[in-house]
Steps between C-alpha positions, in 0.01 A plus 500: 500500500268446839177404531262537762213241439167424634400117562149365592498158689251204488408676882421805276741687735745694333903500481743770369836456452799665331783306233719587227396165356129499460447170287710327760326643771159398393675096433609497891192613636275199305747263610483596836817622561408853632385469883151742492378327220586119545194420642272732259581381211432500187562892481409738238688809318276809557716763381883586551644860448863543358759691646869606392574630857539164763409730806200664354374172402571407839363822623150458329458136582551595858205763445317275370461290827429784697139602545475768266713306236279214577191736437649584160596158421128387529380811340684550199727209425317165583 
């Protein structure tokens, strides 16, 4: 499985990323090991959305940093 997942940082900016390994995912970003969010820390789990299909999670995430996508994002999943 895939999830696209929606982080808030201490900035209140926020991140989305994609990973077959969400739990792991979440551990790297508190311990600063993920670049964007190093110096935002500590980060939050919004939401994540699951996937079976790699490229459509891939495919939505990348919507979801577009403007539209980022429209939705704020409108109907944070």
């Amino acid at each position: 499985m895939w999830y696209v997942y929606i982080l808030k940082c201490s900035d209140n900016s926020h991140y989305t990323g994609c990973t077959n390994n969400l739990f792991d995912r979440i551990i790297r970003h508190n311990k600063g090991q993920i670049h964007y969010t190093k110096d935002k820390l500590p980060v939050k789990l919004l939401t994540y959305i699951v996937f079976m299909d790699k490229y459509q999670a891939y495919n939505f995430e990348r919507y979801l940093k577009s403007g539209s996508g980022m429209a939705f994002r704020n409108k109907r999943l944070i």
